[in-house]
N, CA, C and O atoms as CSV, one atom per row, in Angstrom:
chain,resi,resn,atom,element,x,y,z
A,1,UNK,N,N,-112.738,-180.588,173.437
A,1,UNK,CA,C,-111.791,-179.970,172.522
A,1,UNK,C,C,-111.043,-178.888,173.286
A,1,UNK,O,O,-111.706,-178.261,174.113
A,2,UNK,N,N,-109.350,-178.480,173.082
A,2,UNK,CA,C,-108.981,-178.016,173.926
A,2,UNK,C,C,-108.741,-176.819,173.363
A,2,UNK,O,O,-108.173,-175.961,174.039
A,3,UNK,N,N,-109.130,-176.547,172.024
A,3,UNK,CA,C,-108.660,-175.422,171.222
A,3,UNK,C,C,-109.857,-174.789,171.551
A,3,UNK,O,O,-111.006,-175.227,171.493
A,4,UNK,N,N,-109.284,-173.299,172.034
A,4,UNK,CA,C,-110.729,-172.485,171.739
A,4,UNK,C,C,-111.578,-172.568,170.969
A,4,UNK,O,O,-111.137,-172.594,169.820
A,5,UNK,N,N,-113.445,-172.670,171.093
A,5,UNK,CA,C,-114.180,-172.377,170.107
A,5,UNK,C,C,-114.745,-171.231,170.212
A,5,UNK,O,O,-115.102,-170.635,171.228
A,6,UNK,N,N,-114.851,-170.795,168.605
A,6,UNK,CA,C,-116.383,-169.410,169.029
A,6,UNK,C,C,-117.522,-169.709,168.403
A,6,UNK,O,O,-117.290,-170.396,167.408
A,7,UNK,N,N,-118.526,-169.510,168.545
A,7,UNK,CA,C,-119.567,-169.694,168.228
A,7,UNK,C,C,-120.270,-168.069,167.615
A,7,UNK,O,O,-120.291,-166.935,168.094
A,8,UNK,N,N,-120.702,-168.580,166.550
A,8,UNK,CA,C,-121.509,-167.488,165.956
A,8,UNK,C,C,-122.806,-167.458,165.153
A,8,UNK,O,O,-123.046,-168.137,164.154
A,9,UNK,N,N,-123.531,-166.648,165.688
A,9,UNK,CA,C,-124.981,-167.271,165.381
A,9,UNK,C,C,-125.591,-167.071,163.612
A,9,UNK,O,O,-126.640,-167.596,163.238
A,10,UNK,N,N,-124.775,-166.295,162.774
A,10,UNK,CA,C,-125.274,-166.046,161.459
A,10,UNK,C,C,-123.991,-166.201,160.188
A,10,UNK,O,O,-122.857,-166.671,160.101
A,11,UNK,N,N,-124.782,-165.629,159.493
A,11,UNK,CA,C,-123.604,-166.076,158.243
A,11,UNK,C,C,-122.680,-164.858,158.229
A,11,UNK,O,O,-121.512,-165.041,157.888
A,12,UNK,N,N,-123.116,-163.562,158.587
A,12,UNK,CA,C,-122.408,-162.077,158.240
A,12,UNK,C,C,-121.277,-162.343,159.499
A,12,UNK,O,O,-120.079,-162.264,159.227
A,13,UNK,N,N,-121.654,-162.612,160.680
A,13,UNK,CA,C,-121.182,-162.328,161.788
A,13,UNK,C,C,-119.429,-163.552,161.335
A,13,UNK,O,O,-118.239,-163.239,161.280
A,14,UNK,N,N,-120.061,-164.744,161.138
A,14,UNK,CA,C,-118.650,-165.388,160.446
A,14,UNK,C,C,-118.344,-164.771,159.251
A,14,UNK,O,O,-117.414,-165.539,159.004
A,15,UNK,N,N,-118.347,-164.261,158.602
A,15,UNK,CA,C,-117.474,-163.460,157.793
A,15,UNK,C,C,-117.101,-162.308,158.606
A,15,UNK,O,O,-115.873,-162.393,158.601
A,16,UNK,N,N,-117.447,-161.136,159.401
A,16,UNK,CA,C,-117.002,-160.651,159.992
A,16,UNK,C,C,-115.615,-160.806,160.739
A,16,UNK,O,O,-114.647,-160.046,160.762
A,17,UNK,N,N,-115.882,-162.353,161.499
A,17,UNK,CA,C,-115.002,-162.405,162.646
A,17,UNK,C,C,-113.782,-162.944,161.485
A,17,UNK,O,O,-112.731,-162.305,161.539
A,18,UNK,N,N,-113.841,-163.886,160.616
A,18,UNK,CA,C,-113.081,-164.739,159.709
A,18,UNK,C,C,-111.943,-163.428,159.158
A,18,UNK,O,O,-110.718,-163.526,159.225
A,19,UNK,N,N,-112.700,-162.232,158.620
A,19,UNK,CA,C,-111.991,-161.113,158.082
A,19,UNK,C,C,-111.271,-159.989,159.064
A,19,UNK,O,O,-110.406,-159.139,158.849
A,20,UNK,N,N,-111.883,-160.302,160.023
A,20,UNK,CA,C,-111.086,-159.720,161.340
A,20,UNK,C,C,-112.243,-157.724,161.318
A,20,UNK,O,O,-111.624,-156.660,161.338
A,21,UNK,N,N,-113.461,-157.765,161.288
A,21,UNK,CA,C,-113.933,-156.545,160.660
A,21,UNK,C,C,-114.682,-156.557,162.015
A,21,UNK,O,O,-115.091,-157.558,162.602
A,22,UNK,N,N,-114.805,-155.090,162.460
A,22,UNK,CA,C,-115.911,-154.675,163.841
A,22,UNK,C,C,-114.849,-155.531,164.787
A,22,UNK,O,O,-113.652,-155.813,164.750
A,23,UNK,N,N,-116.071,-155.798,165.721
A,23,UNK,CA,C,-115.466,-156.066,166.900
A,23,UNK,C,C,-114.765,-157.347,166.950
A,23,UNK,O,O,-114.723,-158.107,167.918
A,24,UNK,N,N,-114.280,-157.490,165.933
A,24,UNK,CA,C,-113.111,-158.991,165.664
A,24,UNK,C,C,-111.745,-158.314,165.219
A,24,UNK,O,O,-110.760,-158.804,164.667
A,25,UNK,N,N,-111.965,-157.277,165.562
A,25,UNK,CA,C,-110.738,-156.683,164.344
A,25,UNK,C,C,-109.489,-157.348,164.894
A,25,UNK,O,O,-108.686,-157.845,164.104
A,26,UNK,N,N,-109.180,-157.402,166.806
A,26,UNK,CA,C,-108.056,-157.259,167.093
A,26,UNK,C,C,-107.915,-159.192,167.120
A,26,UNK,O,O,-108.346,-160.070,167.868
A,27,UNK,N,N,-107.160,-159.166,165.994
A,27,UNK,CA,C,-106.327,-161.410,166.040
A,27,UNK,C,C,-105.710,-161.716,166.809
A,27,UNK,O,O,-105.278,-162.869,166.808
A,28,UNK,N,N,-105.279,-160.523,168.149
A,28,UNK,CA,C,-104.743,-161.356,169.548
A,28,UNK,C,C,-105.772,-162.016,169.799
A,28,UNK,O,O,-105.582,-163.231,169.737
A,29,UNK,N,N,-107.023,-161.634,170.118
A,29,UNK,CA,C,-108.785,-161.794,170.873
A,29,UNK,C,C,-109.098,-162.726,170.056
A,29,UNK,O,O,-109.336,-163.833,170.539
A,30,UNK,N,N,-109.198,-162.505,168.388
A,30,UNK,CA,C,-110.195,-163.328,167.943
A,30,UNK,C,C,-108.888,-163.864,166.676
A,30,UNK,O,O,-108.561,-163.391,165.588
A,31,UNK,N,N,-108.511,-164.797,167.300
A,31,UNK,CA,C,-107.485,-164.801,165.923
A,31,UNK,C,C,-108.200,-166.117,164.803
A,31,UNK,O,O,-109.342,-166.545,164.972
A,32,UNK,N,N,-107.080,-166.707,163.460
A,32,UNK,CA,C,-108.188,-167.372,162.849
A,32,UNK,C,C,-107.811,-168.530,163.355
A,32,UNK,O,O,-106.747,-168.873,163.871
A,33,UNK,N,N,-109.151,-169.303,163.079
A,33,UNK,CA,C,-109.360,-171.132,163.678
A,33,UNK,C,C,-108.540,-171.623,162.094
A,33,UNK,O,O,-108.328,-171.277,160.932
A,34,UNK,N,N,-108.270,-172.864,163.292
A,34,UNK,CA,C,-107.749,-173.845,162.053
A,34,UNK,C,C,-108.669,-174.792,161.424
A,34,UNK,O,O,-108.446,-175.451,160.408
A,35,UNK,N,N,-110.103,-174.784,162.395
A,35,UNK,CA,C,-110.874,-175.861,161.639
A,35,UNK,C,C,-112.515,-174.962,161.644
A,35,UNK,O,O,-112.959,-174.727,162.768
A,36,UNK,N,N,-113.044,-174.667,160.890
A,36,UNK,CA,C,-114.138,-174.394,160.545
A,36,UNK,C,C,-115.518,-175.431,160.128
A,36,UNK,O,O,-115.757,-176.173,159.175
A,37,UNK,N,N,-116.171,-175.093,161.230
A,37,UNK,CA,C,-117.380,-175.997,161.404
A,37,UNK,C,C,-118.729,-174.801,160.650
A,37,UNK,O,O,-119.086,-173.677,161.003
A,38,UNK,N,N,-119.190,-175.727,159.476
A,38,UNK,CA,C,-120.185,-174.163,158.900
A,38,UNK,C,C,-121.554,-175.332,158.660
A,38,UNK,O,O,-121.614,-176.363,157.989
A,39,UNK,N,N,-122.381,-174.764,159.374
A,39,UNK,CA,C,-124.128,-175.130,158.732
A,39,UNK,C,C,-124.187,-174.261,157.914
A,39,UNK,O,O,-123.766,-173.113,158.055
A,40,UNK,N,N,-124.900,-174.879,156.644
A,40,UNK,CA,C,-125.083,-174.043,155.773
A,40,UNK,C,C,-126.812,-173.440,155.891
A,40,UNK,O,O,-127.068,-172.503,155.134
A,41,UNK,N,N,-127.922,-173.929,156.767
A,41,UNK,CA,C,-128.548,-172.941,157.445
A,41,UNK,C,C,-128.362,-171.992,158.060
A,41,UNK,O,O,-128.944,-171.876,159.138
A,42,UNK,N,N,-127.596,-171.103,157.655
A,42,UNK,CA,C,-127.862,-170.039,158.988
A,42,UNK,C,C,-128.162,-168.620,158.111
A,42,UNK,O,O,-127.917,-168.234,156.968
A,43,UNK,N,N,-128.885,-168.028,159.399
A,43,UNK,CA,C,-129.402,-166.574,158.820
A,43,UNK,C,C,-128.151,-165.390,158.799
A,43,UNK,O,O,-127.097,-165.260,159.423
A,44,UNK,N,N,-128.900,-164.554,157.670
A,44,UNK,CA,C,-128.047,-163.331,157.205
A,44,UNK,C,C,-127.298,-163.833,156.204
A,44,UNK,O,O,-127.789,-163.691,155.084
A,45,UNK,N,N,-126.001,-164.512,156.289
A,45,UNK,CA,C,-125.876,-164.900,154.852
A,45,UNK,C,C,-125.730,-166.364,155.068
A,45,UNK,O,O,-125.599,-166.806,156.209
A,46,UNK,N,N,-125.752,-167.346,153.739
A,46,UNK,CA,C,-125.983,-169.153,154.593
A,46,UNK,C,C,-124.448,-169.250,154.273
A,46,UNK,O,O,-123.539,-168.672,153.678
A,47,UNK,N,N,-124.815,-170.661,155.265
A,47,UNK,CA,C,-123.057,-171.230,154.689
A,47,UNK,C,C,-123.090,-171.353,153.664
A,47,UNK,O,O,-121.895,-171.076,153.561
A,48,UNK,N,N,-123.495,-171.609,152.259
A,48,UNK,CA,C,-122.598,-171.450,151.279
A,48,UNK,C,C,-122.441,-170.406,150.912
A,48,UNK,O,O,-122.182,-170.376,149.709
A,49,UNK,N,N,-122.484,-169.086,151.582
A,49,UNK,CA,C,-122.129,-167.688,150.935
A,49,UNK,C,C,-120.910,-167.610,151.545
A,49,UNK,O,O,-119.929,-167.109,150.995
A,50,UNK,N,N,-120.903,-168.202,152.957
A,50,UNK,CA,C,-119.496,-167.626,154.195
A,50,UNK,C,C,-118.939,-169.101,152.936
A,50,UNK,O,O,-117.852,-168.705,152.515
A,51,UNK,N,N,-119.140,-170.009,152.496
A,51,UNK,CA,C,-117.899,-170.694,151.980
A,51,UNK,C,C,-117.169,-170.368,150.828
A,51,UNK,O,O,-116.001,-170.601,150.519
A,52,UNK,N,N,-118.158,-169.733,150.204
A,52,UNK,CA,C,-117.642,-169.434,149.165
A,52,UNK,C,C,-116.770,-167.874,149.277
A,52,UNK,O,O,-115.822,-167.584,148.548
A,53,UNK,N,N,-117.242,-167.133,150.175
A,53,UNK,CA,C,-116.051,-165.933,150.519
A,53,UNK,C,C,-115.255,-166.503,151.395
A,53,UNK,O,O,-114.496,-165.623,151.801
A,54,UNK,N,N,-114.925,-167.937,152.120
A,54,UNK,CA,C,-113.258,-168.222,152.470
A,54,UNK,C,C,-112.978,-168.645,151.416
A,54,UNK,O,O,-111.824,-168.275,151.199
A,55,UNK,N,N,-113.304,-169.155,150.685
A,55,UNK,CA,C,-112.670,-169.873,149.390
A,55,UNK,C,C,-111.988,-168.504,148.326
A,55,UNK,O,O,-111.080,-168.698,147.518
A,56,UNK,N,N,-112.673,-167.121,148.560
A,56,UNK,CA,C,-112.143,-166.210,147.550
A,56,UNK,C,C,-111.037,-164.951,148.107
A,56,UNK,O,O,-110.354,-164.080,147.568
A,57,UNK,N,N,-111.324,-165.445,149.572
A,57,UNK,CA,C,-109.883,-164.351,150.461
A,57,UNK,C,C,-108.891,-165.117,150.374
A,57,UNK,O,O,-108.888,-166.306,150.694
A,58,UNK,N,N,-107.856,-164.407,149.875
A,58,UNK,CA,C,-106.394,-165.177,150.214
A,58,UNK,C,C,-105.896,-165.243,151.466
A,58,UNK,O,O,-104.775,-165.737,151.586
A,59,UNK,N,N,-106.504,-164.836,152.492
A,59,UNK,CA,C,-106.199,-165.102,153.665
A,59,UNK,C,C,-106.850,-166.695,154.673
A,59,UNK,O,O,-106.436,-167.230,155.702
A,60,UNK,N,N,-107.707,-166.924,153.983
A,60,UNK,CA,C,-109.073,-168.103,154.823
A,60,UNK,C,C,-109.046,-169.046,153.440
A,60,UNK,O,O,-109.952,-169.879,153.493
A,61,UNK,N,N,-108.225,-169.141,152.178
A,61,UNK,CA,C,-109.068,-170.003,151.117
A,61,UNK,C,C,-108.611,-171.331,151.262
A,61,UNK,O,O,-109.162,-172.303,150.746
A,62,UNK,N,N,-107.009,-171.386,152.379
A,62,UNK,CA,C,-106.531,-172.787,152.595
A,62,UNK,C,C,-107.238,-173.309,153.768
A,62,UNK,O,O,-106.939,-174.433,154.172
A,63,UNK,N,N,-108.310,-172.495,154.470
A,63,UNK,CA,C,-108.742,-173.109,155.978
A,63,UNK,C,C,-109.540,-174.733,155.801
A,63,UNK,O,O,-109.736,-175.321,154.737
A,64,UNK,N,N,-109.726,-174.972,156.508
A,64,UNK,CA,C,-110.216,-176.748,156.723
A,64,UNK,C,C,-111.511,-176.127,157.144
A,64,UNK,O,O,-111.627,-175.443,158.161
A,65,UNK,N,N,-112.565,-176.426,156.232
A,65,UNK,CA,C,-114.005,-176.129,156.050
A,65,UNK,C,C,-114.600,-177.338,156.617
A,65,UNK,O,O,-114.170,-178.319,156.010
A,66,UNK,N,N,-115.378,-177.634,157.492
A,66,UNK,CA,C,-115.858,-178.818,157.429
A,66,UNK,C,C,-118.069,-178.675,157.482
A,66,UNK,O,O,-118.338,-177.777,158.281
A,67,UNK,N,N,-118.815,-179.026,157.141
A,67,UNK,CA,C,-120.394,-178.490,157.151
A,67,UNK,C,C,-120.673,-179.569,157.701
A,67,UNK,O,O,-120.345,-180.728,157.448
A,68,UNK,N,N,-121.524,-178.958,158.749
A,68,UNK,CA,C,-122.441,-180.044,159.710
A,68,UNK,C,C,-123.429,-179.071,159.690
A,68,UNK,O,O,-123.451,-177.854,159.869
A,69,UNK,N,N,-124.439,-180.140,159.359
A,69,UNK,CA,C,-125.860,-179.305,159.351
A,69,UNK,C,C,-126.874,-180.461,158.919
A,69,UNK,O,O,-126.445,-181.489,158.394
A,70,UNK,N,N,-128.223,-180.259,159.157
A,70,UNK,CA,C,-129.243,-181.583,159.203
A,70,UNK,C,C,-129.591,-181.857,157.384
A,70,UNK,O,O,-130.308,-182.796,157.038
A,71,UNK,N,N,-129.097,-181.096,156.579
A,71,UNK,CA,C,-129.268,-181.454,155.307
A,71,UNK,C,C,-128.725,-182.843,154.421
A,71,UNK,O,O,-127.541,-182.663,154.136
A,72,UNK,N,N,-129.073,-183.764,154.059
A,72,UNK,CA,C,-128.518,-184.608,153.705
A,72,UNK,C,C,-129.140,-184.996,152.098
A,72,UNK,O,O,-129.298,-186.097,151.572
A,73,UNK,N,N,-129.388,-183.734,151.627
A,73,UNK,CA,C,-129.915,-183.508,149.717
A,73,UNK,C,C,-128.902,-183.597,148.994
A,73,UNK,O,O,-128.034,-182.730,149.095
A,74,UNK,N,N,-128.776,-184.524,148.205
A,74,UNK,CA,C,-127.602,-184.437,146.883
A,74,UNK,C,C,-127.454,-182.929,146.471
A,74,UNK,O,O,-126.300,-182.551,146.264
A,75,UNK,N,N,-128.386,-182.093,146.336
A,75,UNK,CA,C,-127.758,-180.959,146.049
A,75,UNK,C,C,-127.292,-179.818,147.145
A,75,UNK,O,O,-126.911,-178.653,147.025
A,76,UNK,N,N,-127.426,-180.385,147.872
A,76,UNK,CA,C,-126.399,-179.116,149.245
A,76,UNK,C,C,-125.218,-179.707,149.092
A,76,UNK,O,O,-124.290,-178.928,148.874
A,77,UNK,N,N,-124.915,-181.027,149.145
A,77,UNK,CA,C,-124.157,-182.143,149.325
A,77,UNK,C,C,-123.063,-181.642,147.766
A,77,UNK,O,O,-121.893,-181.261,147.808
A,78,UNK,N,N,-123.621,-181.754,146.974
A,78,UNK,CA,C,-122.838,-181.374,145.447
A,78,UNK,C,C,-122.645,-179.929,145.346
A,78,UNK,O,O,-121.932,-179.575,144.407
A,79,UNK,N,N,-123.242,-178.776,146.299
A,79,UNK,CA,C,-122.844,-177.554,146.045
A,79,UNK,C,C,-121.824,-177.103,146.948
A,79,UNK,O,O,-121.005,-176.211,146.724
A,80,UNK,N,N,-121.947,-177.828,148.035
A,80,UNK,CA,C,-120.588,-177.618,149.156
A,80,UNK,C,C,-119.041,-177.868,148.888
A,80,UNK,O,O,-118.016,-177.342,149.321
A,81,UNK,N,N,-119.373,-179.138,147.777
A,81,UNK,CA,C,-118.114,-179.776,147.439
A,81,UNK,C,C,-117.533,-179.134,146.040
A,81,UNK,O,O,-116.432,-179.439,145.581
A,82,UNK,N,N,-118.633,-177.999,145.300
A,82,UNK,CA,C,-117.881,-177.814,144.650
A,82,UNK,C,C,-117.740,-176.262,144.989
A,82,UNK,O,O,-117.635,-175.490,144.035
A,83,UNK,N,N,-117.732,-175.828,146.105
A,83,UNK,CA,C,-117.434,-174.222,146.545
A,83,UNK,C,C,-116.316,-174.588,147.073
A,83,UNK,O,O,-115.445,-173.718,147.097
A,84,UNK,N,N,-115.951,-176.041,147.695
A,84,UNK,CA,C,-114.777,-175.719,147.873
A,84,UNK,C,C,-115.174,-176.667,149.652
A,84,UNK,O,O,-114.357,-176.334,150.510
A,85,UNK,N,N,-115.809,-177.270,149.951
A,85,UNK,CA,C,-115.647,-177.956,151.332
A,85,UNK,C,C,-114.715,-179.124,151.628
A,85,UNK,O,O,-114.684,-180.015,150.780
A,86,UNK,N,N,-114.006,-179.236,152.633
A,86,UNK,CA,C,-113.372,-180.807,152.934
A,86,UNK,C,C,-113.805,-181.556,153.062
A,86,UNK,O,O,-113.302,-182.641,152.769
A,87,UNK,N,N,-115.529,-181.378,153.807
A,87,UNK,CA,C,-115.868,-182.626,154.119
A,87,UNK,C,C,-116.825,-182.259,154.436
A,87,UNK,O,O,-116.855,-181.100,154.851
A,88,UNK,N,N,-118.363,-183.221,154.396
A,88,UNK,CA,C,-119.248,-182.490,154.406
A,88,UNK,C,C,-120.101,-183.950,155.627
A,88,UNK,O,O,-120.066,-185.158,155.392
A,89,UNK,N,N,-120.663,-183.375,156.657
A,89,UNK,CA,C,-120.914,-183.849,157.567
A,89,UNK,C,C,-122.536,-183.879,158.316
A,89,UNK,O,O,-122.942,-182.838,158.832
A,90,UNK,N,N,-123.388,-185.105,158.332
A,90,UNK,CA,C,-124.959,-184.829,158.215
A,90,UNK,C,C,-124.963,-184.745,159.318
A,90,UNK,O,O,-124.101,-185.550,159.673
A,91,UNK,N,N,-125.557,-184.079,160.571
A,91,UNK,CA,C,-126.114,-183.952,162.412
A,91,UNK,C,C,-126.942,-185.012,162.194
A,91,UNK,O,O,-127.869,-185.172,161.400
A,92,UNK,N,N,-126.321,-185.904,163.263
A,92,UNK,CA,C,-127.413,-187.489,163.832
A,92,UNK,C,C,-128.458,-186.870,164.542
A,92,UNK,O,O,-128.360,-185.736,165.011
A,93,UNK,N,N,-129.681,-187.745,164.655
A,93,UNK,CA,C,-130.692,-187.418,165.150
A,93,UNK,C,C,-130.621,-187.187,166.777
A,93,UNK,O,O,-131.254,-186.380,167.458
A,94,UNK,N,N,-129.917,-187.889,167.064
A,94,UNK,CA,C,-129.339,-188.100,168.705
A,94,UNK,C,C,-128.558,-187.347,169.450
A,94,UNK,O,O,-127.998,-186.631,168.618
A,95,UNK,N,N,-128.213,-187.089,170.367
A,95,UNK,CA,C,-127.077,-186.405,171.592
A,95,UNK,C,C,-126.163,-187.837,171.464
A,95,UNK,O,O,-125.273,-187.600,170.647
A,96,UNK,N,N,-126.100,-188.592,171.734
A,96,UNK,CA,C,-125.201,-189.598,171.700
A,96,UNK,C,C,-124.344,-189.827,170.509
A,96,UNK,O,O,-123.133,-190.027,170.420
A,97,UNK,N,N,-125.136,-189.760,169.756
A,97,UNK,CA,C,-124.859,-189.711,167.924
A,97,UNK,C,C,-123.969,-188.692,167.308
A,97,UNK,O,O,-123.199,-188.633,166.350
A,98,UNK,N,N,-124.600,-187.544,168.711
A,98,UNK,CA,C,-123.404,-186.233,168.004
A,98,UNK,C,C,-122.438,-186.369,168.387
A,98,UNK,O,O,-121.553,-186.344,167.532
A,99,UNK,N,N,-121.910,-186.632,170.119
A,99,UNK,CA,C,-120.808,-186.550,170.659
A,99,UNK,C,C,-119.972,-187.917,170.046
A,99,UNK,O,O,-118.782,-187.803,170.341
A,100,UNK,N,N,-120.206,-188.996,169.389
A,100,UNK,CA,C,-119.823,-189.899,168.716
A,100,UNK,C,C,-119.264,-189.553,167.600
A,100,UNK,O,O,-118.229,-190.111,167.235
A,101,UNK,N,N,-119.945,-188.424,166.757
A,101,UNK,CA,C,-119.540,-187.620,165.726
A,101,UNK,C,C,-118.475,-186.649,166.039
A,101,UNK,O,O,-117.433,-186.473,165.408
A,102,UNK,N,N,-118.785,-186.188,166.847
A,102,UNK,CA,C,-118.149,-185.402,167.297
A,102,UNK,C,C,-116.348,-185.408,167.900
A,102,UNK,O,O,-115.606,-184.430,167.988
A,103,UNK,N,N,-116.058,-186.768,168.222
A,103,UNK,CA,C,-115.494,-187.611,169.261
A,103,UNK,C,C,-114.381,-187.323,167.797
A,103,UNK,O,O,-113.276,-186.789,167.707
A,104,UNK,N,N,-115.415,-188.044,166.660
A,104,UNK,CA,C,-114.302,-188.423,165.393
A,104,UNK,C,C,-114.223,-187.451,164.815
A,104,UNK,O,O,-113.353,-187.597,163.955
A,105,UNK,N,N,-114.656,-186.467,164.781
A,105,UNK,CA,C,-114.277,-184.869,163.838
A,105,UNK,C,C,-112.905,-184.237,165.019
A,105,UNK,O,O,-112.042,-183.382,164.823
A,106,UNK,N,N,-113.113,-184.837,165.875
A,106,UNK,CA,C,-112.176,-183.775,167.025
A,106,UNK,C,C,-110.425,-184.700,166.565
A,106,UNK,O,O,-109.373,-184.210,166.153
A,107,UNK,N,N,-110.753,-185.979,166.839
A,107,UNK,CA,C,-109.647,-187.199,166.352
A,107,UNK,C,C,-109.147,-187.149,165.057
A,107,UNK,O,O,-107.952,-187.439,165.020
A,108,UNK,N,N,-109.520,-186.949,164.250
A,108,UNK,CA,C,-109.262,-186.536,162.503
A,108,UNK,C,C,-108.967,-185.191,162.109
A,108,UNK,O,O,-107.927,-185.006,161.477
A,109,UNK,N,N,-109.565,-184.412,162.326
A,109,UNK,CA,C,-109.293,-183.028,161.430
A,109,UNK,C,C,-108.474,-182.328,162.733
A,109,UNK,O,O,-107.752,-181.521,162.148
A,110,UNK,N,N,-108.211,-182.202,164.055
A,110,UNK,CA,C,-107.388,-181.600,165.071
A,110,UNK,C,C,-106.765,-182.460,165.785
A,110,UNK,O,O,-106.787,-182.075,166.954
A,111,UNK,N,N,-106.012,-183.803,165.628
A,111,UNK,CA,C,-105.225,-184.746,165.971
A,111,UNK,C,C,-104.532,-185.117,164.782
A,111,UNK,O,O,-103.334,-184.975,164.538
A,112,UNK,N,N,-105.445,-185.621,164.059
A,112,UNK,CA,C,-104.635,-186.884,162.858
A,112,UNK,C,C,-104.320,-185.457,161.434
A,112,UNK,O,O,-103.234,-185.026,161.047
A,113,UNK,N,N,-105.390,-185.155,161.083
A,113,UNK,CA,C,-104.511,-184.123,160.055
A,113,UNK,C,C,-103.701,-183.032,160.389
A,113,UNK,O,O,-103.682,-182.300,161.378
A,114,UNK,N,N,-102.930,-183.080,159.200
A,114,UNK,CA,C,-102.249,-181.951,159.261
A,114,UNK,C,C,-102.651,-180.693,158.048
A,114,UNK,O,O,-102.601,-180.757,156.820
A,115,UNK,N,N,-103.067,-179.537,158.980
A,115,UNK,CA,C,-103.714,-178.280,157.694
A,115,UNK,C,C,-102.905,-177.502,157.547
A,115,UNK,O,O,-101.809,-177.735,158.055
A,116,UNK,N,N,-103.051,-176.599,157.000
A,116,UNK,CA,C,-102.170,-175.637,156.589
A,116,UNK,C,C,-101.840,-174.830,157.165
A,116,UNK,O,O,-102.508,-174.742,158.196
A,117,UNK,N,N,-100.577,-173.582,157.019
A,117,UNK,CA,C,-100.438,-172.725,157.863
A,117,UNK,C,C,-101.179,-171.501,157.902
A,117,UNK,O,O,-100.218,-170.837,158.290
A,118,UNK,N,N,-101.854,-170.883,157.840
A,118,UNK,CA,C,-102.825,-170.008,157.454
A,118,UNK,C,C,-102.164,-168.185,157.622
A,118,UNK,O,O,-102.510,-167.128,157.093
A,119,UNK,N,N,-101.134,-168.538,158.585
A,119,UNK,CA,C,-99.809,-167.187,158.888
A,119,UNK,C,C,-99.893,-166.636,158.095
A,119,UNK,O,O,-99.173,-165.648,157.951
């Protein structure tokens, strides 16, 4: 992928950087992504807390949400989609499986769609 990624290890720290707060403040450095990759495991707050606060800033509520994470329960599955996710995406058991996954999340949501302007 040729677009910068960042990686962040908890749920506060993506809301942080998403809102531009602490050491994200300056959006030359950390400006916002157009495609958001959220496990909804993660510590401090889970992804469905960081989804449901892009979904309620008017700045992040048009972003392209997408959840990859090893959960594949009708109810993570039915609570993602109704906070507001595009697409909700299960982690294969495999390295091969991911970059295959991976191959087609990169081809679809940062090639073939078109998202919004988020400006």
């Amino acid at each position: 992928i040729a677009n910068p990624m960042v990686v962040l290890n908890d749920g506060q720290s993506a809301i942080d950087y998403l809102s531009g707060q602490g050491p994200f403040a300056d959006r030359s450095e950390h400006p916002l992504p157009g495609l958001v990759l959220l496990d909804i495991k993660l510590p401090l707050r889970t992804g469905f807390e960081v989804l449901n606060w892009i979904r309620s800033d008017a700045h992040t509520r048009a972003m392209i949400v997408v959840i990859l994470t090893t959960s594949s329960e009708t109810i993570d599955i039915d609570a993602a989609y109704r906070l507001g996710a595009n697409s909700y995406l299960v982690k294969p058991p495999g390295p091969g499986s991911l970059l295959e996954l991976t191959k087609n999340l990169k081809l679809y949501w940062l090639e073939t769609n078109r998202g919004p302007s988020l400006s």
